[in-house]
C-alpha positions in Angstrom: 0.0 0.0 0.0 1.7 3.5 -0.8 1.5 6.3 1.7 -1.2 8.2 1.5 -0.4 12.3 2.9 -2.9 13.4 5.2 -1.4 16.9 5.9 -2.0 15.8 9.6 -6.0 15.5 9.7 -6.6 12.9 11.8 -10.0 10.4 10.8 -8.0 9.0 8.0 -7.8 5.1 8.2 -4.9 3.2 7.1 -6.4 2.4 4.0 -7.9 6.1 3.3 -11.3 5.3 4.3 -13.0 9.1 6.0 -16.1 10.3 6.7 -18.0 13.3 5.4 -15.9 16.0 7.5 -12.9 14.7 7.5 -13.1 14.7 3.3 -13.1 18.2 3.7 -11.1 18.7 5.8 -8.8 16.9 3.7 -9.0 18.7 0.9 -9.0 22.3 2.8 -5.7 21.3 3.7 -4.9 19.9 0.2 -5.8 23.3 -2.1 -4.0 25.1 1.6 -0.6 23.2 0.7 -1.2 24.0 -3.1 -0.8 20.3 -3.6 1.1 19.2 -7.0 0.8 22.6 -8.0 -2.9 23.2 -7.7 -5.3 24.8 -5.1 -8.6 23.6 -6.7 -8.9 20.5 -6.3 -12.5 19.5 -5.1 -14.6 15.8 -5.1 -16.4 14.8 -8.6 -19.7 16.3 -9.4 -23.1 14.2 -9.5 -25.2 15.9 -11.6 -28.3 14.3 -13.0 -27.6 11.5 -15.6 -31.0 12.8 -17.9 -29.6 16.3 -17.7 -32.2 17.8 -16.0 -33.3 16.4 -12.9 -32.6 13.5 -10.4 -34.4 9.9 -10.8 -34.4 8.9 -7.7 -35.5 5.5 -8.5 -33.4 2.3 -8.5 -32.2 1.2 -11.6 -29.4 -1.4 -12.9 -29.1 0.4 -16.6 -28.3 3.7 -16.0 -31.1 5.2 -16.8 -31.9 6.6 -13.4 -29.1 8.6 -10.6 -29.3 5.8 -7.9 -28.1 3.3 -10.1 -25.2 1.0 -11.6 -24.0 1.4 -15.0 -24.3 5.2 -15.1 -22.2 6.6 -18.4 -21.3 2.7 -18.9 -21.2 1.6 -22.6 -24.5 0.2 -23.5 -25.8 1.6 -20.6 -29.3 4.3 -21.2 -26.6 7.0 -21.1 -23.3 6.3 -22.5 -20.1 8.5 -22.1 -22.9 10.8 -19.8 -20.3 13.3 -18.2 -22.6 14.7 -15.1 -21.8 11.9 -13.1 -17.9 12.4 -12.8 -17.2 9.7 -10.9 -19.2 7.2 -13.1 -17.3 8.5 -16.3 -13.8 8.1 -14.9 -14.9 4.3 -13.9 -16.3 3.2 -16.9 -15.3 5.1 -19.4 -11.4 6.2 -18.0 -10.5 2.8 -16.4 -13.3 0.7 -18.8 -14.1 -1.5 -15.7 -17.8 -2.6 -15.6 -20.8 -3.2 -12.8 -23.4 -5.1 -13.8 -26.2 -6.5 -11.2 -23.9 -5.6 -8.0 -20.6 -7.3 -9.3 -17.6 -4.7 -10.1 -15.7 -6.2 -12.8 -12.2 -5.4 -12.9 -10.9 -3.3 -15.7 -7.9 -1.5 -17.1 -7.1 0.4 -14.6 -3.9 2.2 -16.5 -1.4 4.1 -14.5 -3.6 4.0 -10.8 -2.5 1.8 -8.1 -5.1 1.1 -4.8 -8.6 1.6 -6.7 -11.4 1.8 -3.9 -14.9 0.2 -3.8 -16.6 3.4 -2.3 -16.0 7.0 -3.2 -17.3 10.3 -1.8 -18.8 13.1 -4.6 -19.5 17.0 -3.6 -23.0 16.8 -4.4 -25.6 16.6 -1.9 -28.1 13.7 -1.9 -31.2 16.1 -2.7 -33.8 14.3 -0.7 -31.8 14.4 2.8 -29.0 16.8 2.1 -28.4 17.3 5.6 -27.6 14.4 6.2 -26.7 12.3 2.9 -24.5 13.4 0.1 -24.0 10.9 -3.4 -21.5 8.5 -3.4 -19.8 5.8 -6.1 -19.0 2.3 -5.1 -20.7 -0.5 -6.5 -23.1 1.9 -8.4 -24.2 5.4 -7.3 -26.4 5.8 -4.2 -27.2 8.0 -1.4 -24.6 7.9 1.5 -25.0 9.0 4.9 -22.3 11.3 5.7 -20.9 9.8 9.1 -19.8 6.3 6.6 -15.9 6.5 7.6 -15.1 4.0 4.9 -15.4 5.7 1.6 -12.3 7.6 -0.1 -11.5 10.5 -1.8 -11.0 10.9 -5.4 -9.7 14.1 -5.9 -10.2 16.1 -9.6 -10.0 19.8 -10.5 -12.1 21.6 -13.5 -10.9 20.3 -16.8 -9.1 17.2 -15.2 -12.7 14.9 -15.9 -14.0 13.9 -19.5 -13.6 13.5 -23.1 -10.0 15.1 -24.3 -11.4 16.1 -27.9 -9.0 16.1 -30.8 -7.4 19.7 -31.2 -8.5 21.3 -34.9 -4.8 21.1 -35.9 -4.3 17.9 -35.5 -6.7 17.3 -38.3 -5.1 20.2 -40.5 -1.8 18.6 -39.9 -3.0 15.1 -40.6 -2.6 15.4 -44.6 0.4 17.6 -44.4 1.7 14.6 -42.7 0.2 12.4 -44.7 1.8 13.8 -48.1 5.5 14.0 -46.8 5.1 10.3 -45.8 4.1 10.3 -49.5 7.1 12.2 -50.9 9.4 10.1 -48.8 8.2 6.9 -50.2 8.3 8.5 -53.6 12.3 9.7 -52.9 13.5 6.4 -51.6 11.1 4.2 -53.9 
């Protein structure tokens, strides 16, 4: 297990697992020590998958918020950005949950992926008390759980990278000196 810095807030279990408060005052002290460079770093964002409002409804498709699969391919709402956490798992990674099993993907470059993660976004129906959380789907979680972790992300760090208009004028340039080269030693 690597060591995880906890800029000395205590709550943290060995394995990263915090509750509600202690997230922020984790990441208070994170964007206070200007961590890696940057002082914005926040939780993901769980906005609703339709766009426009929360479904508060069960579902394993994705078709509703409390529910597995949200953003998953095939899923009701594939690639869906609003749930943050949702896209980096199953579109970032490309691991799956279907019917309560996490199936493991590619998980890249990251080391220690977690079952349960905390999001900033309130759980609208007890807000108070609840706030949205990813683990093996996306649910309400009561904010005194100590065993959920902290994925840290700042604006622009979540979603699709889209393919920079120059790389598309430069694609035939490059395409025609491969040409001329062939052309020269052919």
């Amino acid at each position: 297990m690597r060591h995880r810095k906890t800029f000395g807030i205590s709550g943290i279990s060995s394995d990263g697992g915090m509750n509600w408060a202690t997230t922020e005052a984790w990441l208070s002290a994170l964007n206070a020590a200007n961590y890696l460079g940057y002082s914005d770093w926040r939780l993901p964002h769980t906005l609703p998958v339709n766009g426009t409002a929360y479904n508060y409804n069960m579902s394993l498709d994705g078709s509703t918020d409390w529910a597995e699969n949200i953003s998953a391919p095939g899923s009701a709402y594939p690639g869906a950005t609003g749930s943050e956490m949702a896209y980096m798992f199953y579109n970032n990674l490309h691991s799956r949950m279907w019917v309560g099993y996490y199936v493991h993907g590619d998980d890249g470059p990251f080391e220690n992926i977690r079952w349960y993660y905390w999001s900033e976004t309130p759980y609208g129906l007890d807000p108070d008390n609840a706030m949205w959380g990813f683990g093996s789907g996306q649910s309400a979680v009561p904010k005194y759980r100590n065993d959920f972790h902290a994925w840290v992300v700042f604006d622009g760090d979540v979603g699709t990278v889209p393919i920079p208009g120059a790389v598309w004028l430069l694609s035939p340039g490059l395409i025609g000196l491969l040409g001329l080269k062939r052309k020269i030693l052919g």
